[in-house]
C-alpha positions in Angstrom: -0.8 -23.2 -20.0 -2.8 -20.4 -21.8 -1.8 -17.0 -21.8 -5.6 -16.0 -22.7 -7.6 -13.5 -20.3 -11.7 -13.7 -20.2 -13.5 -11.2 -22.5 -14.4 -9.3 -19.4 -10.6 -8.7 -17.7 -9.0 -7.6 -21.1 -10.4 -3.8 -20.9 -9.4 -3.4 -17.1 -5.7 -5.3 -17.5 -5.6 -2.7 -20.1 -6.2 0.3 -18.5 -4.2 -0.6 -15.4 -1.1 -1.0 -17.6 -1.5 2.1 -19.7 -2.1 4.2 -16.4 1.3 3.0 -14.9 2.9 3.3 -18.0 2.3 6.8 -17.9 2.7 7.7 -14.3 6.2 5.7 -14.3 6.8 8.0 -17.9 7.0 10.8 -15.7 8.8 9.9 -13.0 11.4 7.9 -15.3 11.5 10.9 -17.8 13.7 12.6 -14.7 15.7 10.0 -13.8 16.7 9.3 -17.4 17.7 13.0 -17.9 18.9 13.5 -14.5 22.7 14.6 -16.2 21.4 16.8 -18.3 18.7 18.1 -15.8 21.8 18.6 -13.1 24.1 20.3 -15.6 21.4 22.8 -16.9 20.5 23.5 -13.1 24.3 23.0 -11.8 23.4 20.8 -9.1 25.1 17.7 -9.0 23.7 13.9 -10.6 23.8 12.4 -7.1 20.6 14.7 -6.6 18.2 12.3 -8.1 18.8 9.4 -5.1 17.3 11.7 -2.7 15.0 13.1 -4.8 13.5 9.4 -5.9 13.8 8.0 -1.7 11.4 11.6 -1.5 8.6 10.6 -3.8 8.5 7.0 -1.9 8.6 8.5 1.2 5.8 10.2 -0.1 3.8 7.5 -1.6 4.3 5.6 1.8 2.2 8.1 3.7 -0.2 8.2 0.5 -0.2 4.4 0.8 -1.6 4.7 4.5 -5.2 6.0 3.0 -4.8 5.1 -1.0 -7.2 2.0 -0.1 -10.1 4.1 1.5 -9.9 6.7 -1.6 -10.0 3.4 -4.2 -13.0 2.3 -2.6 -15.0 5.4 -1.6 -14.6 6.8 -5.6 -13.5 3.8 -7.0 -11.0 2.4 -9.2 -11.1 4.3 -12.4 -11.5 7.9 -10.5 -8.5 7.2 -8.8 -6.7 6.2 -11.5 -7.5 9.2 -12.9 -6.4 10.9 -9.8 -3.3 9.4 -10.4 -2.7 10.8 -13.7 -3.5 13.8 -13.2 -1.5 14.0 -10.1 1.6 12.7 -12.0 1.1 15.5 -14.9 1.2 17.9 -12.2 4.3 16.6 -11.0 6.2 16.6 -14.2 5.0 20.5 -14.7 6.1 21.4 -11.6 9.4 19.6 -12.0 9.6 21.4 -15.5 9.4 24.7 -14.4 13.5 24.3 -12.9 12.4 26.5 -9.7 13.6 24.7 -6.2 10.6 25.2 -4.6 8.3 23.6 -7.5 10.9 20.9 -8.0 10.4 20.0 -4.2 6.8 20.3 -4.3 6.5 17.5 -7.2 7.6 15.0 -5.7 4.4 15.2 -3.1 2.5 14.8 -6.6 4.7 11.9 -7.5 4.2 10.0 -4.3 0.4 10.3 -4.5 0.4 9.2 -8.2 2.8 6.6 -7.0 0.7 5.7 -3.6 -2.9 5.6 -5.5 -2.2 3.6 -8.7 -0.9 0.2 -7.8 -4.1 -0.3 -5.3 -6.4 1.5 -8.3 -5.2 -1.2 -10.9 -5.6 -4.2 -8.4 -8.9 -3.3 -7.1 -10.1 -2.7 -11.0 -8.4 -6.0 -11.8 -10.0 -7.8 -8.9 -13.3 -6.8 -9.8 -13.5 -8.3 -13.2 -11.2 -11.2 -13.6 -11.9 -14.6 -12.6 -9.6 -16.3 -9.8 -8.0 -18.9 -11.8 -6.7 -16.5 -14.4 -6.0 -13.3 -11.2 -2.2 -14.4 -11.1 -2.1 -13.7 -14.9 -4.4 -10.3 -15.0 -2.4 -8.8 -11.9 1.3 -10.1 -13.8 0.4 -8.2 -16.8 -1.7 -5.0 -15.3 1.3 -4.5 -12.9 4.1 -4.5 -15.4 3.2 -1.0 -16.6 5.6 0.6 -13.9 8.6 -1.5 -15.3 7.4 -0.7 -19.1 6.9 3.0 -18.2 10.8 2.6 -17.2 12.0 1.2 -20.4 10.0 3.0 -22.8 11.5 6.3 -20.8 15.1 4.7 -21.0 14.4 4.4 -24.9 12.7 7.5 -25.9 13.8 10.3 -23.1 17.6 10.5 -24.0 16.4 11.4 -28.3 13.5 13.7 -26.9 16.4 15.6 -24.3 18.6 16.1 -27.8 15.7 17.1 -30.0 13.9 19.3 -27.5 14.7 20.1 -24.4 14.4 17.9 -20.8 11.4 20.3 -19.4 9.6 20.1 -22.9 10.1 16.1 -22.5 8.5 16.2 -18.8 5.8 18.4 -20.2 4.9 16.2 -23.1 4.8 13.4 -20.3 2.8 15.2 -18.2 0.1 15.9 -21.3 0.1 12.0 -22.1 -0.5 11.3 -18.5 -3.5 13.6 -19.1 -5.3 12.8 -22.1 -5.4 9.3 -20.8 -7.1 10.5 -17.6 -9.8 12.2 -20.2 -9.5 9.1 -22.0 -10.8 6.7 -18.7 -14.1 8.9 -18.4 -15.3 6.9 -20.9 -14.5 3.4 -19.0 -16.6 4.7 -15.7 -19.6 3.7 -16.3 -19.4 0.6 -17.8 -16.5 -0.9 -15.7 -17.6 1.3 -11.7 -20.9 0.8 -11.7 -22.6 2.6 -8.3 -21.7 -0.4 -5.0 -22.8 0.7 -1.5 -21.0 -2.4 -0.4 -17.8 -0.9 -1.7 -18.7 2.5 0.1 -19.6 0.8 3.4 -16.1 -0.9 3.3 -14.6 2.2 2.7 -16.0 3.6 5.8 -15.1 0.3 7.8 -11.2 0.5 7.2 -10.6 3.5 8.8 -7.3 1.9 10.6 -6.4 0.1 7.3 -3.7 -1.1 6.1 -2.3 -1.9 9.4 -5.0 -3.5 10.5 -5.0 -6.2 7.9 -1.4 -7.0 9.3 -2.7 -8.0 12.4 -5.8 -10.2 10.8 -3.8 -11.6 8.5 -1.1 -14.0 9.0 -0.3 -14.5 5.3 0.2 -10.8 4.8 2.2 -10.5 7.0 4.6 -13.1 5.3 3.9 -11.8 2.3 4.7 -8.5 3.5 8.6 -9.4 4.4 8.9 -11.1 1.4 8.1 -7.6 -0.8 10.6 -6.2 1.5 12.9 -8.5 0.6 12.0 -8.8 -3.3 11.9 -5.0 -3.6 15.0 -4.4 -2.0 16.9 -6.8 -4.0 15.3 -5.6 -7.4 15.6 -2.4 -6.8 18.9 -3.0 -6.0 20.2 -4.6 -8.7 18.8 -2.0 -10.4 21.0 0.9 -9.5 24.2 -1.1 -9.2 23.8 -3.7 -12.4 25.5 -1.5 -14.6 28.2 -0.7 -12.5 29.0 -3.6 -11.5 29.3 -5.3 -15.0 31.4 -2.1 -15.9 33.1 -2.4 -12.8 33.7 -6.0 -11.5 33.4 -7.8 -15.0 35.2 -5.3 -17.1 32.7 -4.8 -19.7 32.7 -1.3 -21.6 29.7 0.9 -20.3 27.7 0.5 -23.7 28.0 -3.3 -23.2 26.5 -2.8 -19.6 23.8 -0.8 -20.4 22.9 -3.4 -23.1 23.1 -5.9 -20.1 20.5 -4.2 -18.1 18.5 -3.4 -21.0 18.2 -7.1 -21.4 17.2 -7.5 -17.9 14.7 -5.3 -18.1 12.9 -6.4 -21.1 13.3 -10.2 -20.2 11.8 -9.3 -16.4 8.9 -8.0 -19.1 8.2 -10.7 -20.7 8.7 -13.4 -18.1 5.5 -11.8 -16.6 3.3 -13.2 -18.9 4.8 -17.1 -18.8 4.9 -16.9 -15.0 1.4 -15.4 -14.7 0.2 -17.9 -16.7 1.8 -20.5 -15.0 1.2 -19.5 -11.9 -3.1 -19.3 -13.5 -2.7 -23.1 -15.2 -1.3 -24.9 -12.2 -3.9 -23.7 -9.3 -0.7 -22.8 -7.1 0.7 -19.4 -7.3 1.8 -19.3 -3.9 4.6 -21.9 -4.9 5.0 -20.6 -8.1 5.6 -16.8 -6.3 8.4 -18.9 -4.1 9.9 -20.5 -6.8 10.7 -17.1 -8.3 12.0 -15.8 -5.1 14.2 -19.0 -4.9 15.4 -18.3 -8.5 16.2 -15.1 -7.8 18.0 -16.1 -4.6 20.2 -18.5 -7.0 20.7 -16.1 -9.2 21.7 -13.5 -7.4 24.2 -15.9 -5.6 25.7 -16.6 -8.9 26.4 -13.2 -10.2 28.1 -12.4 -6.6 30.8 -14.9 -8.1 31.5 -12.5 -11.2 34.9 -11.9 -12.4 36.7 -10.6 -15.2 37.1 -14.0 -17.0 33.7 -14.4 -17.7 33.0 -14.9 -21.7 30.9 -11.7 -22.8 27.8 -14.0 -24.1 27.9 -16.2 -21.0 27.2 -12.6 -18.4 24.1 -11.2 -21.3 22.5 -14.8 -20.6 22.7 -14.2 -16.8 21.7 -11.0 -17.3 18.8 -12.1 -18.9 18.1 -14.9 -16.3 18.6 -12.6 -13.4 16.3 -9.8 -14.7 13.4 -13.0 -15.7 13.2 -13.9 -11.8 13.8 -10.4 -10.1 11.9 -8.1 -12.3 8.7 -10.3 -12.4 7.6 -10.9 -9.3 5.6 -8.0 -9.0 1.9 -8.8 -10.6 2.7 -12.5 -8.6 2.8 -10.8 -5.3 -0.2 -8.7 -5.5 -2.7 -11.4 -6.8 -1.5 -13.3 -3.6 -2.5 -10.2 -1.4 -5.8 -10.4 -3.4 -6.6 -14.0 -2.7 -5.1 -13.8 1.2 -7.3 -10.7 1.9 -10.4 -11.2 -0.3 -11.1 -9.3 -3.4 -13.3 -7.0 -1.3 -10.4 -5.8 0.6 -8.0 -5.7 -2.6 -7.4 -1.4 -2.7 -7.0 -1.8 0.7 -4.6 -4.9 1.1 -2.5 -3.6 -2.1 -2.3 -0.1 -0.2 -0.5 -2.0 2.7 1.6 -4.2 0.1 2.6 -1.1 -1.2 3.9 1.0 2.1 6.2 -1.9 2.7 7.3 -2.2 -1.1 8.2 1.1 -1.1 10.3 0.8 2.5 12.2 -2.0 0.8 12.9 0.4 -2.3 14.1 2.6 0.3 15.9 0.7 2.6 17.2 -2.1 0.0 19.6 0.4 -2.1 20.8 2.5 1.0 22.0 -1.1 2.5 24.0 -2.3 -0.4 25.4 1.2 -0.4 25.9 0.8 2.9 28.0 -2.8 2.8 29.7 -1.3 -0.3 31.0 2.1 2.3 32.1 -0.7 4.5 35.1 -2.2 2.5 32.6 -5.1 1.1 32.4 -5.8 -2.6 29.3 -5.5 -4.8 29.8 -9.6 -5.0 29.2 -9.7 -1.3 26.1 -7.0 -1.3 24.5 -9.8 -3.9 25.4 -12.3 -1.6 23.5 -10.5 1.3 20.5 -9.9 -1.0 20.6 -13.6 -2.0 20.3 -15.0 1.8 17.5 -12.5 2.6 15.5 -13.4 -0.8 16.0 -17.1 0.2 14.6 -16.5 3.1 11.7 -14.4 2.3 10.8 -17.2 0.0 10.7 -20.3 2.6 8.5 -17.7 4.6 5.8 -17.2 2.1 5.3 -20.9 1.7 3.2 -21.1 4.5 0.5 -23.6 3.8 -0.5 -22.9 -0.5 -3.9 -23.6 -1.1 -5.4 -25.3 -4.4 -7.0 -22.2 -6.5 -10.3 -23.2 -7.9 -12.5 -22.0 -10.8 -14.7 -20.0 -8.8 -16.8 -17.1 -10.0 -15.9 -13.7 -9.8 
């Protein structure tokens, strides 16, 4: 199993990662400081939800023509566009005046919408396919990075400095790295008409591929699914360690903190699992079945539980539900064809970002209901399950073929 990329992927894994790092800084950066932002402004902390569901909502429509933007000005300009589009979001946000505040999170969703189908079309281009599972696991893990490093730095910056100085030094990262990826134009864009010609072509894209493609469709529900749960166990995690479990909120946090990082780092041996054994389509459904178990297992949480015994299924769940992610996308790749990877990522995306959505308002939902965050786990753990048996479909062998 080698966790080794080609000389010529390295660069553009790079860049993808770094860009998302420092579009999800900016994003993160808000929700991290959302009680000091909501005290400062007097609004209350139940703001951010909406706020967040806003810049998805706006990333979805972004989503719709993220694809055709990729491929008409290609990969770096739009991750560039991205950046920049991110910085602006964080200034506005900054400036604490309603109307700018609403206005960023149009900027957030585009940075949001473009970057994910920027980094897969880059990463397409220039790695091989039997190491695409590994390039895509670790180029996409910059979004889930970006969150940690924000959980780690933005709370010390807030004290130091202020919460709109920490968005503005955010937003000034984001841009020097978008003055940064001039230099990485030429040598990794160079001039395609057939690129241009298929940007042209997929007017009706990413719908369209729905309806050519059988397997994106499966793969479709299962990042529904996936997202949902993730995203999901994301917002209610601490609470329900604090909650359910009975552990102190400082032991909780540590919980998801561990989560996070081991979702992280499981990215590179699944990736290069998923490379070495020529079947990431069973490897991807493996992970879903994992997280499926998993999930099922902390719905059975109780007080009793020795300390050491919830961090190591903390750890475990975060492994299989936080690392998925990079999997899923090289499979839209391969289904769709590397030339159609913008545009298949851009319709990944829309329906990741309905299950982020979607997947947190239901387990609030079963939660208003009289049901228990055990049984919203359980719920998730069915639908994951599911979505995992569906993906299955019929795996093919990957070969070493060219690029």
């Amino acid at each position: 199993m080698s966790f080794l990329l080609s000389r010529g992927s390295v660069l553009p894994v790079i860049i993808a990662l770094a860009t998302q790092i420092a579009v999800a800084l900016t994003l993160a950066s808000i929700q991290v400081a959302a009680p000091t932002i909501a005290h400062d402004i007097q609004l209350e902390t139940r703001w951010i939800g909406p706020f967040v569901a806003g810049c998805y909502v706006a990333a979805m429509a972004v989503s719709l023509i993220a694809g055709r933007v990729v491929l008409k000005y290609d990969s770096v300009r739009a991750s560039q566009a991205s950046l920049v589009s991110a910085a602006i979001g964080a200034l506005l946000f900054s400036t604490s005046w309603n109307p700018a505040m609403l206005a960023s999170m149009v900027f957030y969703g585009a940075a949001i919408g473009l970057v994910v189908p920027a980094s897969s079309q880059l990463i397409a281009r220039h790695a091989s396919s039997r190491e695409l599972p590994l390039a895509m696991s670790l180029g996409q893990a910059g979004m889930t990075v970006g969150r940690l490093v924000a959980g780690l730095v933005v709370p010390t910056m807030a004290i130091l400095a202020d919460w709109s100085d920490t968005l503005i030094a955010a937003a000034v990262a984001a841009l020097a790295l978008a003055v940064i990826l001039e230099g990485a134009h030429r040598p990794l864009e160079p001039a395609s008409m057939r690129y241009h010609r298929l940007a042209r072509r997929h007017a009706m894209a990413p719908l369209t591929l729905f309806r050519d493609y059988p397997d994106l469709r499966r793969l479709a529900f299962a990042s529904v699914a996936f997202a949902g749960a993730q995203l999901s166990l994301v917002v209610y995690l601490v609470a329900y360690l604090h909650e359910e479990a009975g552990l102190t909120l400082t032991v909780a946090g540590f919980a998801f903190a561990l989560a996070q990082t081991a979702g992280i780092a499981s990215r590179f041996v699944i990736g290069a699992l998923a490379a070495s054994s020529g079947r990431p389509r069973m490897v991807l459904a493996g992970i879903g079945l994992a997280m499926a178990v998993s999930m099922a297992g902390a719905s059975v949480l109780s007080p009793g539980w020795p300390t050491g015994l919830i961090l190591l299924g903390a750890i475990l769940l975060g492994s299989v539900a936080m690392s998925w992610n990079g999997l899923m996308f090289a499979e839209v790749i391969r289904s769709a064809g590397r030339e159609h990877a913008a545009v298949a990522s851009s319709a990944i995306s829309l329906v990741t970002f309905l299950g982020l959505i979607i997947g947190p308002a239901l387990f609030g939902g079963l939660l208003a209901l009289g049901g228990g965050y055990g049984h919203g786990f359980l719920a998730f753990a069915t639908l994951v399950a599911l979505a995992s048996v569906a993906i299955i479909g019929q795996p093919r062998l990957v070969t070493n073929s060219a690029k």
